[in-house]
C-alpha positions in Angstrom: -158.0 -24.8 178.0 -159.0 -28.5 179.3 -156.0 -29.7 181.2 -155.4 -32.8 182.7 -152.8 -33.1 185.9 -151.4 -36.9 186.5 -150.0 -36.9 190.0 -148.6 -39.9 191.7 -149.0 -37.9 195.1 -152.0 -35.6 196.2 -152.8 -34.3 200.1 -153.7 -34.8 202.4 -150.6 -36.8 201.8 -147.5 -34.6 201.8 -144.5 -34.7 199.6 -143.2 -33.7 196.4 -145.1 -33.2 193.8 -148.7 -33.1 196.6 -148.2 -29.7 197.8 -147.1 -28.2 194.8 -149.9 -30.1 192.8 -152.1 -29.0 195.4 -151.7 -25.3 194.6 -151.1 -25.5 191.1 -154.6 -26.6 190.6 -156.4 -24.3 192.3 -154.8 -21.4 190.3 -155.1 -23.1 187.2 -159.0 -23.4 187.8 -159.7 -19.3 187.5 -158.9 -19.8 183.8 -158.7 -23.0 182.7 -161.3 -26.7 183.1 -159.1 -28.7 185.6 -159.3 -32.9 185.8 -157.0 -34.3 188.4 -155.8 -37.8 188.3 -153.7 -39.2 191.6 -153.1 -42.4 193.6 -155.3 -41.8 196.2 -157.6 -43.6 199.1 -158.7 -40.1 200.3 -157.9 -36.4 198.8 -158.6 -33.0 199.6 -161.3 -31.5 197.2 -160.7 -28.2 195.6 -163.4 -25.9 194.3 -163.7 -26.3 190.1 -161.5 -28.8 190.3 -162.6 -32.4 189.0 -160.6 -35.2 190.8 -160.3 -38.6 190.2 -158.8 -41.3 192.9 -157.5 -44.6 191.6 -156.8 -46.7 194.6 -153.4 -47.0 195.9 -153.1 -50.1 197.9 -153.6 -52.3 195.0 -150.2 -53.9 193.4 -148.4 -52.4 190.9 -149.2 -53.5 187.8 -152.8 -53.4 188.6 -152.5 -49.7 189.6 -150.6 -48.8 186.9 -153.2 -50.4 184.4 -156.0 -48.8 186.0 -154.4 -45.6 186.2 -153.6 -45.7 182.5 -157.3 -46.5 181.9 -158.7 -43.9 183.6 -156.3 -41.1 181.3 -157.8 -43.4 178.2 -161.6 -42.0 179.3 -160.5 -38.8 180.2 -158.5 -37.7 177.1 -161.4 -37.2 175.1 -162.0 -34.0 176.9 -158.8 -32.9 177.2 -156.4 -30.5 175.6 -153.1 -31.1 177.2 -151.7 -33.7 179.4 -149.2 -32.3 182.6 -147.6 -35.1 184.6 -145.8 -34.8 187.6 -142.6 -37.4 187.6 -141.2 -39.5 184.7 -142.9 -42.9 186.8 -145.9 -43.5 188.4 -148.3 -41.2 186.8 -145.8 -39.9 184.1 -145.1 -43.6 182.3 -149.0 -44.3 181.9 -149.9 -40.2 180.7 -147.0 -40.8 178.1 -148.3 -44.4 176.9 -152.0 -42.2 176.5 -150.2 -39.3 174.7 -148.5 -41.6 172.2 -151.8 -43.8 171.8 -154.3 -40.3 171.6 -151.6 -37.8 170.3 -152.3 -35.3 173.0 -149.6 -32.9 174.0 -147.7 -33.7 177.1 -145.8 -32.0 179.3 -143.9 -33.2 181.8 -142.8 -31.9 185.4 -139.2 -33.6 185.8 -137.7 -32.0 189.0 -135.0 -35.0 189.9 -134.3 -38.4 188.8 -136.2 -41.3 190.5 -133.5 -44.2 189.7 -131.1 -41.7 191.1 -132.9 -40.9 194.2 -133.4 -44.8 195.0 -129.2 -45.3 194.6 -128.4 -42.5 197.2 -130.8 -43.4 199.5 -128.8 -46.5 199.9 -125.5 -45.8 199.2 -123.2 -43.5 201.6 -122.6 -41.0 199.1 -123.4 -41.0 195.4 -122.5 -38.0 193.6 -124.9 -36.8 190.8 -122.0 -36.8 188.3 -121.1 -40.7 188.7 -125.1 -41.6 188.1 -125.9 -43.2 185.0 -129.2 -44.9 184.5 -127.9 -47.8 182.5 -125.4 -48.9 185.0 -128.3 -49.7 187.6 -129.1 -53.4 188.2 -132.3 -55.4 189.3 -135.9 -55.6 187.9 -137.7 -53.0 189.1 -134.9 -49.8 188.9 -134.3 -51.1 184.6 -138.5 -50.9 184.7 -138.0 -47.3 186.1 -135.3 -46.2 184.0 -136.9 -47.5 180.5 -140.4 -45.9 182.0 -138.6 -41.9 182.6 -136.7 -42.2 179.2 -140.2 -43.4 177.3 -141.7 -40.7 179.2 -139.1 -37.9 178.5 -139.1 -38.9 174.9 -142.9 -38.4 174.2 -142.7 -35.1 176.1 -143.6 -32.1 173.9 -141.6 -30.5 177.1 -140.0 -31.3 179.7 -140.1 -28.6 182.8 -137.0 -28.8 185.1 -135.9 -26.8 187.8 -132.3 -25.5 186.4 -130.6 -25.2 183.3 -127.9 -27.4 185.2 -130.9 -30.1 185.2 -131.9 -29.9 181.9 -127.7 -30.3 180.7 -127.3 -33.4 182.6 -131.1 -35.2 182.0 -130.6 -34.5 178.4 -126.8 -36.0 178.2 -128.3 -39.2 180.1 -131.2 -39.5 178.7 -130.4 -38.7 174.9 -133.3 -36.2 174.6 -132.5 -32.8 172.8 -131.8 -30.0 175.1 -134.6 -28.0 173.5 -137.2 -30.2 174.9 -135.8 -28.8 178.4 -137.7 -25.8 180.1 -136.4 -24.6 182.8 -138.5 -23.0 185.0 -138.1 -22.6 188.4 -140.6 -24.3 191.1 -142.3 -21.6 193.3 -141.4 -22.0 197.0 -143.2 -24.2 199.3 -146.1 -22.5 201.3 -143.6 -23.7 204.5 -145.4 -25.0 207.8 -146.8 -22.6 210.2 -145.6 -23.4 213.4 -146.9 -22.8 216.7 -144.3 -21.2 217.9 -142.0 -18.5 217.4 -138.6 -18.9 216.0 -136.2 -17.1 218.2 -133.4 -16.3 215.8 -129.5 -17.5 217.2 -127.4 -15.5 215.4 -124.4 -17.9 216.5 -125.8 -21.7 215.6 -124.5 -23.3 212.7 -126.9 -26.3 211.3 -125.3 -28.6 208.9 -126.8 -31.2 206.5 -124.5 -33.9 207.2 -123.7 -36.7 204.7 -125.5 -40.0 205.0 -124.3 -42.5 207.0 -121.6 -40.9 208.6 -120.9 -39.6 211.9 -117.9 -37.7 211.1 -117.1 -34.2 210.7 -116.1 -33.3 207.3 -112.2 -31.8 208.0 -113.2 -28.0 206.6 -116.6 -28.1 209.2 -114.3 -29.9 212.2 -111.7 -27.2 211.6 -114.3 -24.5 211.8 -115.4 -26.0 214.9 -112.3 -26.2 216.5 -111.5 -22.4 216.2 -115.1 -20.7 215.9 -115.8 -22.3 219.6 -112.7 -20.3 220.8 -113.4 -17.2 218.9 -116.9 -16.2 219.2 -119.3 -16.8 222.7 -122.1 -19.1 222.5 -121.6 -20.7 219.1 -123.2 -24.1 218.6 -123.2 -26.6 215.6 -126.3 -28.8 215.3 -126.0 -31.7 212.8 -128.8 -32.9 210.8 -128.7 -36.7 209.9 -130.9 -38.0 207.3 -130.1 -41.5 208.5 -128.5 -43.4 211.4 -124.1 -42.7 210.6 -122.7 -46.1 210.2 -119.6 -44.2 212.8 -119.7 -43.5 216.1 -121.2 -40.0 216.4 -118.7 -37.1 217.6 -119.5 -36.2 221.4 -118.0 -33.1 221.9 -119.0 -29.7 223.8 -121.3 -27.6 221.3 -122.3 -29.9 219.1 -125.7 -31.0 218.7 -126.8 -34.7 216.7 -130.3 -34.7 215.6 -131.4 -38.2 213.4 -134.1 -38.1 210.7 -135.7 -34.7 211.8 -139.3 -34.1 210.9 -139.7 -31.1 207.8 -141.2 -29.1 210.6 -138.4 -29.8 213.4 -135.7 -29.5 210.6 -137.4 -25.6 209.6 -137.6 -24.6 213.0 -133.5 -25.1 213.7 -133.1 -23.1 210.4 -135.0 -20.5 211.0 -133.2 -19.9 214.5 -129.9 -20.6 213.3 -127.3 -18.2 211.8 -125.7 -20.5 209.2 -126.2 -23.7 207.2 -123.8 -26.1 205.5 -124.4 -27.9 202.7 -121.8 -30.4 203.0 -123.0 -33.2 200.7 -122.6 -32.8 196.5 -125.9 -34.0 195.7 -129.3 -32.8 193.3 -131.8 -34.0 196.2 -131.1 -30.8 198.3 -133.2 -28.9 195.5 -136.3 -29.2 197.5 -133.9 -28.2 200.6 -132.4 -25.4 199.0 -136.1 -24.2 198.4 -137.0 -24.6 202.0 -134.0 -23.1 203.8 -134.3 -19.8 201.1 -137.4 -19.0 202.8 -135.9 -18.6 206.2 -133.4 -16.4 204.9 -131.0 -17.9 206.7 -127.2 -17.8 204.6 -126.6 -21.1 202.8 -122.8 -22.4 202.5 -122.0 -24.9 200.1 -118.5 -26.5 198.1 -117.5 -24.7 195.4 -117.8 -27.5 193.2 -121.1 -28.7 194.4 -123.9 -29.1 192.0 -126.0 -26.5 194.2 -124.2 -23.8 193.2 -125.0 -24.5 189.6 -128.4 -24.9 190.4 -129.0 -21.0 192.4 -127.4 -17.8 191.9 -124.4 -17.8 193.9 -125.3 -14.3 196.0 -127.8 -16.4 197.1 -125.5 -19.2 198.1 -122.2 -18.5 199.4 -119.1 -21.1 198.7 -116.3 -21.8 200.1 -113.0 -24.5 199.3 -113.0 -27.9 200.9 -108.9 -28.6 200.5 -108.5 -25.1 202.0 -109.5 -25.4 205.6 -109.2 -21.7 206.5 -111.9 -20.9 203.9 -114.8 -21.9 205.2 -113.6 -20.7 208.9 -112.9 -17.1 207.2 -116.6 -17.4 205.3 -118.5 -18.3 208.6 -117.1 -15.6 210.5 -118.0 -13.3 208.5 -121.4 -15.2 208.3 -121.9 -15.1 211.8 -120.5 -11.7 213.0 -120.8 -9.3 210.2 -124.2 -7.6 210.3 -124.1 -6.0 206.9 -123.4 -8.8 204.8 -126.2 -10.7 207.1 -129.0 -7.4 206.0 -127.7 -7.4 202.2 -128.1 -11.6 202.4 -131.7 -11.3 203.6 -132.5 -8.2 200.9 -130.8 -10.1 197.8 -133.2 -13.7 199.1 -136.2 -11.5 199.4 -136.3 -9.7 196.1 -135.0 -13.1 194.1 -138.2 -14.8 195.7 -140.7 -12.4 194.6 -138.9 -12.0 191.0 -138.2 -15.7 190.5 -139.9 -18.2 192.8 -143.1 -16.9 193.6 -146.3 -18.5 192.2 -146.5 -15.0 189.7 -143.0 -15.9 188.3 -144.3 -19.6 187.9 -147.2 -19.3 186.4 -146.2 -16.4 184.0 -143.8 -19.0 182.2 -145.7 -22.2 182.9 -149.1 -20.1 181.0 -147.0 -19.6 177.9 -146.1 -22.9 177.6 -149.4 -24.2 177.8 -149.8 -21.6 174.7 -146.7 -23.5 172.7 -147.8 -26.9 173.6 -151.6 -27.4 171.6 
């Protein structure tokens, strides 16, 4: 089959959807004729795979005409269209399919609009988002570009079922054009240097733009540090908190860590807390799975629609004593540690390796022409 990836991202820069792109293609090219379109000044080249730059540091418009003219010359050889995003790269491959009636399908793993509001906004829960409540020129452009492009999808792929409800309720597309299929796991970085494991430090993925401790995490603070020797809790801020940041004995503040710093302080911790309700800590979720580390989110956060709960473990937020109970046993019990890292192991190889991936993602290709 000829198949034609449109990729807004491609290494050597790194990011969602490079690395993923990045591998996809070179297992696609044992089988299948591989054209690779991407925003690029420089790529990586990949044997049997024909890649096509279009340059990035021209303005938008311009890029996204020239992009769009580059799928017109290609589709003549091609049998299926696969874009990564609803934006960039998807908006022009689903102007093409309409024009050229080629199949498309299109990778969808979060909302763009979405991802723009939370990254400045304290906290924006994925359940208050709606599209058509956002203001200003360029977010409408966005969100009229991902709902022309997930209309014109033959499919959409998305990461969880929990995805595909909530796109298709906001984006009025029928739930059958939804696939889920899960996105294997990134390759990770190899570091260069070993990850001594600390069975007592707690790492947790604080909310933006607050310096706080949420009460259940302060309160398991305030009686782990008195109950078992040498624990630690090291808090991961995506941004500078807009409140003074808690100095007290055993806690650490970290701001903005690198992906590499960030997996290193996993891989030697003991537990991690998802505190914050929100769809962007997919590609987290992903990352911190491979460490095997024991994940701890809200009971009513999206994440625990999103993976199998064994593989997450929840706890209440109005009940303070429940995620004290839940790290101690985290932290001290060495069985349900062992039977943690087993159930993450065999989930990866059944459901998130690149055999699991491309298994589903091959018979859909099949469906699609």
């Amino acid at each position: 089959m000829r198949i034609l990836i449109a990729t807004p991202l491609f290494p050597p820069e790194l990011g969602e959807p490079a690395e993923y792109v990045w591998e996809l293609a070179q297992r696609l090219a044992t089988e299948h004729s591989v054209t690779l379109l991407t925003y690029a000044h420089a790529v990586v080249p990949i044997p049997n795979v024909r890649i096509i730059q279009i340059e990035k540091q021209h303005r938008l418009l311009r890029r996204l005409i020239t992009y769009t003219r580059a799928l017109l010359r290609e589709v003549h050889t091609t049998d299926l269209i696969y874009a990564q995003k609803a934006g960039a790269a998807g908006f022009p491959a689903a102007l093409v399919s309409k024009l050229r009636n080629i199949p498309l399908i299109v990778h969808f793993p979060h909302d763009e609009v979405w991802e723009r509001r939370t990254s400045r906004e304290a906290h924006s829960p994925i359940s208050e988002f709606s599209p058509t409540q956002e203001k200003g020129v360029r977010h409408l452009f966005l969100t009229y570009a991902q709902r022309f492009t997930l209309r014109q999808a033959t499919h959409i792929i998305v990461h969880s079922d929990y995805h595909a409800e909530f796109f298709s309720t906001q984006y009025g597309i029928p739930r059958t054009a939804f696939c889920t299929i899960p996105q294997p796991l990134p390759l990770g970085i190899d570091l260069p240097f070993p990850a001594t494991p600390l069975s007592h430090r707690v790492v947790v993925h604080m909310p933006a733009h607050t310096g706080s401790l949420p009460v259940c995490v302060h309160h398991a603070y305030t009686m782990l540090v008195h109950t078992i020797p040498d624990v630690t809790f090291t808090l991961l801020h995506r941004v500078a908190p807009t409140t003074p940041l808690e100095l007290q004995p055993y806690i650490q503040h970290i701001i903005s860590p690198s992906r590499a710093e960030r997996q290193h302080l996993v891989r030697q911790s003991g537990a991690l807390i998802l505190v914050e309700d929100t769809l962007s800590h997919v590609p987290l979720l992903a990352e911190y799975m491979r460490s095997e580390v024991p994940v701890l989110v809200p009971e009513t956060s999206t994440a625990a629609h999103i993976c199998p709960l064994p593989l997450l473990h929840t706890f209440e937020v109005s009940h303070t004593e429940s995620l004290t109970q839940l790290l101690t046993r985290t932290l001290t019990d060495t069985l349900f540690q062992q039977q943690h890292a087993q159930y993450v192991r065999a989930h990866i190889a059944s459901t998130y390796s690149w055999d699991a991936h491309l298994a589903e993602f091959t018979t859909l290709l099949t469906t699609s022409v």
